[in-house]
C-alpha positions as CSV (number, residue, x, y, z in Angstrom):
1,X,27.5,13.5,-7.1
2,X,29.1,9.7,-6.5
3,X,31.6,12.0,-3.8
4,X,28.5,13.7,-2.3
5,X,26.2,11.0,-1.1
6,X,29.3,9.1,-0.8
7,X,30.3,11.1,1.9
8,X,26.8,11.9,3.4
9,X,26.6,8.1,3.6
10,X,29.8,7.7,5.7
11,X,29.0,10.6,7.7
12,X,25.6,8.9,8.7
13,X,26.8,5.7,9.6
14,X,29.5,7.3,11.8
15,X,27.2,9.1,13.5
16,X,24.6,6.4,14.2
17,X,27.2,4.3,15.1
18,X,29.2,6.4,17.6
19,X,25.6,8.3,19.2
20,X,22.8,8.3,17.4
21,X,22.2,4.5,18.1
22,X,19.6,2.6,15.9
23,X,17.0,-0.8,17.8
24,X,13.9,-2.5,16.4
25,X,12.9,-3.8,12.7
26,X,12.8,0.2,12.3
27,X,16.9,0.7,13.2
28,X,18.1,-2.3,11.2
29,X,16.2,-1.3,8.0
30,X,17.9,2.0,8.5
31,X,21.1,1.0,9.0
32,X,20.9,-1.6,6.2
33,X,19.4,0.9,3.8
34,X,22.4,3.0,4.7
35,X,25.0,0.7,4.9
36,X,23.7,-0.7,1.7
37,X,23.9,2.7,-0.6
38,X,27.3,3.8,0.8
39,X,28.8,0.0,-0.1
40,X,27.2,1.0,-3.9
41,X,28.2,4.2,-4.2
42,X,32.0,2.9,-3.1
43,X,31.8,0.0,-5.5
44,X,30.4,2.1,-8.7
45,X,33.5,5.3,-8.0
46,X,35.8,2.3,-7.9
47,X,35.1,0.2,-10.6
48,X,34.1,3.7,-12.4
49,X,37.3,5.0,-11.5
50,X,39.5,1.9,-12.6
51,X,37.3,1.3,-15.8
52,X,37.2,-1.8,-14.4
53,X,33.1,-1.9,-15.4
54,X,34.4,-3.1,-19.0
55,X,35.1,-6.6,-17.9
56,X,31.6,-7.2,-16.3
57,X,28.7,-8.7,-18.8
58,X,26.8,-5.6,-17.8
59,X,25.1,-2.7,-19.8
60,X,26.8,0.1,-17.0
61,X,24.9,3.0,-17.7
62,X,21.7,0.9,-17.0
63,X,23.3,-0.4,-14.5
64,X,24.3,2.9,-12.4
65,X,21.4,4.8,-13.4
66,X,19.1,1.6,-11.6
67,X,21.4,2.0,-9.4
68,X,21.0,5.4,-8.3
69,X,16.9,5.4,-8.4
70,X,17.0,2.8,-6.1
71,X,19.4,4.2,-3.5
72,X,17.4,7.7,-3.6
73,X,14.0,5.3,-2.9
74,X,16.3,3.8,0.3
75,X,17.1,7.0,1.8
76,X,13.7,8.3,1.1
77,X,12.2,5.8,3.3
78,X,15.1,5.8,5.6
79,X,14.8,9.3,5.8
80,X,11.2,8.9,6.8
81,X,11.2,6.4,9.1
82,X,14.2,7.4,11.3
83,X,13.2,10.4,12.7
84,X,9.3,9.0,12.8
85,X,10.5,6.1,15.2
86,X,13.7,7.8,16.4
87,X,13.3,11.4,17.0
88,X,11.3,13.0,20.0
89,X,10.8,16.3,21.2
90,X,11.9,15.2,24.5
91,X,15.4,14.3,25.6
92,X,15.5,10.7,25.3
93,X,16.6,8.7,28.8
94,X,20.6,8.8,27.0
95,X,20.6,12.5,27.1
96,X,19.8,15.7,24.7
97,X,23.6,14.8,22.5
98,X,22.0,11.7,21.8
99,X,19.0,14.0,20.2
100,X,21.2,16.3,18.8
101,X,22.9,13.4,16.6
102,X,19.6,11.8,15.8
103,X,18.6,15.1,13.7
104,X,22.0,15.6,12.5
105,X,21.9,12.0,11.0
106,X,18.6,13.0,9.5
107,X,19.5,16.2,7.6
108,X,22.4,14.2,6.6
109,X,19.7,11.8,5.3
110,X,18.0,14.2,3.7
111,X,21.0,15.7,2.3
112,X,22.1,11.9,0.7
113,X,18.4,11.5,-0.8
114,X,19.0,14.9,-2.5
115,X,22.3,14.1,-4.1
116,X,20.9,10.4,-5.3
117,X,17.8,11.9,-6.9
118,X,19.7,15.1,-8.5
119,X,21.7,12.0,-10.0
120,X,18.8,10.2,-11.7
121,X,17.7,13.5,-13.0
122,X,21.2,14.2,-14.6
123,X,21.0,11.1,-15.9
124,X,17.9,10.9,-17.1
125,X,16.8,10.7,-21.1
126,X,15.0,14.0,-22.1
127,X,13.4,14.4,-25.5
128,X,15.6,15.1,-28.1
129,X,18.3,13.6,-26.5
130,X,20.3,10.0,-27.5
131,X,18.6,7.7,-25.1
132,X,21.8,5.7,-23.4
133,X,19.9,3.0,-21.9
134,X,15.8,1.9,-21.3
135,X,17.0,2.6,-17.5
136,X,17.4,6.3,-18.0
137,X,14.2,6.6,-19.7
138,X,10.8,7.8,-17.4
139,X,9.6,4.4,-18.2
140,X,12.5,2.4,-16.7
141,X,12.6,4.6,-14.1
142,X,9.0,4.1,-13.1
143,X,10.5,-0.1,-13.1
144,X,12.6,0.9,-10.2
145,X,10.0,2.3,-8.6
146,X,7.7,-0.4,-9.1
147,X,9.6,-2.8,-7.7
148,X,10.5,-0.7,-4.8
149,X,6.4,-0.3,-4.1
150,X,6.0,-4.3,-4.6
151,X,9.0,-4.5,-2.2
152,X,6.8,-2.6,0.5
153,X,3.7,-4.8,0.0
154,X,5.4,-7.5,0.5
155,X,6.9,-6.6,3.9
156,X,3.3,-5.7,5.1
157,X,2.1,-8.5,4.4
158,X,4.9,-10.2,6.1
159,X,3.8,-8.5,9.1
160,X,0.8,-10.2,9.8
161,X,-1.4,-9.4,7.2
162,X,-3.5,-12.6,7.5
163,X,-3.9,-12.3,4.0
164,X,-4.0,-16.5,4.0
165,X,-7.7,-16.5,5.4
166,X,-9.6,-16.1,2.0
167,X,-8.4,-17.2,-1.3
168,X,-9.1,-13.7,-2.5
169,X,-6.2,-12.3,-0.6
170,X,-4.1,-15.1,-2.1
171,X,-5.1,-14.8,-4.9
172,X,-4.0,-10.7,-4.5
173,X,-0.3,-12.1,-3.2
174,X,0.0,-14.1,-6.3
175,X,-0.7,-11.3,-8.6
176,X,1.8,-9.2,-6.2
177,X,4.9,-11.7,-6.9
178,X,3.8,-12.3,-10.5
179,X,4.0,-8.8,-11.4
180,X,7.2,-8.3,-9.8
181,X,9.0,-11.2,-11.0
182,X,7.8,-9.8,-14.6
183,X,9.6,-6.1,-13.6
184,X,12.9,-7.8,-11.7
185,X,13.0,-9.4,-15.3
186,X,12.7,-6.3,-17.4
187,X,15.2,-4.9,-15.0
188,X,17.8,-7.4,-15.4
189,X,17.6,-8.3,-19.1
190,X,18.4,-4.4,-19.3
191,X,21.2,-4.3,-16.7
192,X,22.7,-7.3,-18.3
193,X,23.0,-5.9,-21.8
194,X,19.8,-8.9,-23.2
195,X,17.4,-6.8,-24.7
196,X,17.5,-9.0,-27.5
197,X,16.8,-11.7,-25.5
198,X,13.0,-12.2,-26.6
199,X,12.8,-13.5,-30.1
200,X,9.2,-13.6,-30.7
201,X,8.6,-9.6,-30.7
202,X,10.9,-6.4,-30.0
203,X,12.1,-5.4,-26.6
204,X,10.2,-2.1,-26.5
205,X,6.4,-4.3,-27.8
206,X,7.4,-7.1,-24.5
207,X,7.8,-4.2,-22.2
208,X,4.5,-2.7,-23.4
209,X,2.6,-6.1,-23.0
210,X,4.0,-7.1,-19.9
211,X,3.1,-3.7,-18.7
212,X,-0.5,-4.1,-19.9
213,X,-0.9,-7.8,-17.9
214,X,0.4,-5.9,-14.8
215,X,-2.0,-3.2,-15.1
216,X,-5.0,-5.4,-15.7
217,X,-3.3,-7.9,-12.7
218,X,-3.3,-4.9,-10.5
219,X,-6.4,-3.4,-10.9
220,X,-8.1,-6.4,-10.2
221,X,-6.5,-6.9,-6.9
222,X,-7.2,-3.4,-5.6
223,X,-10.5,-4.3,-6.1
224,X,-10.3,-7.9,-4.3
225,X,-8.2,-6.7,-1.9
226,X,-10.0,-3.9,-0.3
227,X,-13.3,-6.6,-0.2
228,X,-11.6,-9.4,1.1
229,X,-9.9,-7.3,4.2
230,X,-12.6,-4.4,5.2
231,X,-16.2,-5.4,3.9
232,X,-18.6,-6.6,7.0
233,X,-18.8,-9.7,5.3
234,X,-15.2,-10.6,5.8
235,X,-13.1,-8.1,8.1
236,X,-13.9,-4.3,9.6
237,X,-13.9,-1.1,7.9
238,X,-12.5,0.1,10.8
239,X,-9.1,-0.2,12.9
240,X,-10.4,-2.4,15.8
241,X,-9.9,-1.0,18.9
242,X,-8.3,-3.8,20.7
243,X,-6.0,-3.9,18.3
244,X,-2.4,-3.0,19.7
245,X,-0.3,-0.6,17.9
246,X,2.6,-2.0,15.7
247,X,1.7,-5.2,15.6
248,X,-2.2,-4.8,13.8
249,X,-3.1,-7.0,11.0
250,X,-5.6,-3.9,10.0
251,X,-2.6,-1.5,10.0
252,X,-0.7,-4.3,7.4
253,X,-3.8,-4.7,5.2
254,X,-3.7,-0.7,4.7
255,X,-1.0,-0.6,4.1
256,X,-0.8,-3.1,1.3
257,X,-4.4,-1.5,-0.2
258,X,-2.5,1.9,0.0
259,X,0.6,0.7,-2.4
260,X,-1.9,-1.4,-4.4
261,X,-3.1,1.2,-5.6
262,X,-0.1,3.1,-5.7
263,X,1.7,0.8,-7.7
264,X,-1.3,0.4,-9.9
265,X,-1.1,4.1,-10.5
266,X,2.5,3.6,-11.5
267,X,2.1,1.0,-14.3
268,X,-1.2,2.8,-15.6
269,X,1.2,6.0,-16.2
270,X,4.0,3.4,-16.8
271,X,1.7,1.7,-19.8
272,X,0.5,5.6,-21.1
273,X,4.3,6.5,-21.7
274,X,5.8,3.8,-23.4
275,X,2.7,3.8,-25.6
276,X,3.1,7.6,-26.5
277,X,7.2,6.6,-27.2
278,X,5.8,3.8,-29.6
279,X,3.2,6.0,-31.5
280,X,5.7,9.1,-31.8
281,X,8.1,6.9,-32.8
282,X,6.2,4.3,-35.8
283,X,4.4,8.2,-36.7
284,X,7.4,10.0,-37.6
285,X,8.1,10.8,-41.3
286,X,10.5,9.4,-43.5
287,X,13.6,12.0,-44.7
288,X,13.6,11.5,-48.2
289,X,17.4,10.8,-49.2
290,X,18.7,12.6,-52.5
């Protein structure tokens, strides 16, 4: 799989390079996303390869398994927002081969975002199995994907969001960053092998608070959020229309309600699974030894 999306990764930047051609916030993120995976997937065959992963204060399989979910969420969004912003059915004013290596970079896309995700499925913990690492469990998983969401929001809101007009929008940014910075740190005590980091209580009772504070944080702020950006009293239900397209602090502020709830979604079924693992595992019996 590593050789795969290895390869679809060179064979994307070649082509956007040589034809293709990337411009705008949209390119770059592209390109970066791109650039980003194919430096990873390089750096994990090596270091794979040389079993040079043994010197490093790392847990690896954690590591390449977080790895891996995150590069498959890149090209995902890459391969979304490439041909959305890049592709037309029209020849564009370079000519039809400049088209032609447009769509060949996004089945090559497509193709990469494949082999990543068919990786985080192989190496994902199914029951009855040893469980390797927290990372290849559905609830680590849905970390990566967490943070990926929260990564989202906070680009919209970076986009002229406006969210600092009402304290109740500020109040919905500081619940975004606090319930990041509590999944970046699950992530990394993981990653770096210090599970037994917390003293106080288990690894597997801190994840389940910490997801409970984020589900309670969240669901409050897709409520206040939502009020403070399209109720009469404080914005407009709907898209103004002098509002001009790509730079609309309406577009931003739907976008961040839409991953609100999103990643409030996520940590409710993120909260419901790593309770179920708890109760199977404190309810099940006790082998008598002879």
């Amino acid at each position: 799989m590593v050789t795969l999306h290895s390869t679809m990764g060179c064979a994307v930047i070649a082509m956007v390079t040589h034809s293709a051609g990337y411009s705008g916030s949209q390119g770059v993120f592209c390109m970066a996303a791109w650039c980003f995976c194919f430096a990873m997937s390089v750096m994990v065959f090596f270091l794979d390869a040389t079993r040079l992963y043994s010197c490093l204060p790392v847990s690896w399989d954690n590591l390449t398994v977080t790895g891996a979910a995150f590069a498959a969420l890149m090209y995902v969004t890459a391969s979304v927002v490439y041909p959305l912003f890049f592709v037309r059915s029209e020849c564009p004013y370079a000519g039809c081969d400049v088209l032609h290596f447009r769509i060949a970079v996004t089945v090559c896309s497509i193709l990469g975002t494949l082999a990543y995700g068919a990786e985080v499925a192989l190496c994902r913990a199914r029951p009855g199995q040893t469980v390797v690492g927290y990372m290849a469990t559905v609830s680590g998983l849905l970390k990566v994907v967490q943070g990926f969401v929260a990564c989202i929001i906070f680009g919209a809101l970076a986009n002229g969001s406006e969210f600092y007009r009402y304290a109740g929008t500020v109040y919905c940014v500081v619940v975004y960053a606090f319930c990041f910075a509590l999944t970046a740190l699950v992530i990394i005590m993981t990653v770096c092998g210090q599970t037994k980091a917390v003293r106080c209580m288990s690894f597997d009772r801190f994840v389940v608070v910490c997801t409970l504070l984020q589900v309670l944080l969240y669901l409050s702020a897709s409520v206040v959020w939502p009020v403070f950006c399209f109720d009469t009293k404080y914005g407009t239900p709907w898209r103004p229309s002098s509002c001009p397209q790509g730079k609309c602090p309406w577009d931003s502020k739907i976008v961040v309600a839409v991953f609100s709830f999103a990643n409030f979604g996520l940590y409710v079924a993120d909260l419901v699974y790593s309770q179920r693992l708890r109760f199977v595992t404190s309810h099940m019996p006790t082998i008598s030894r002879a």
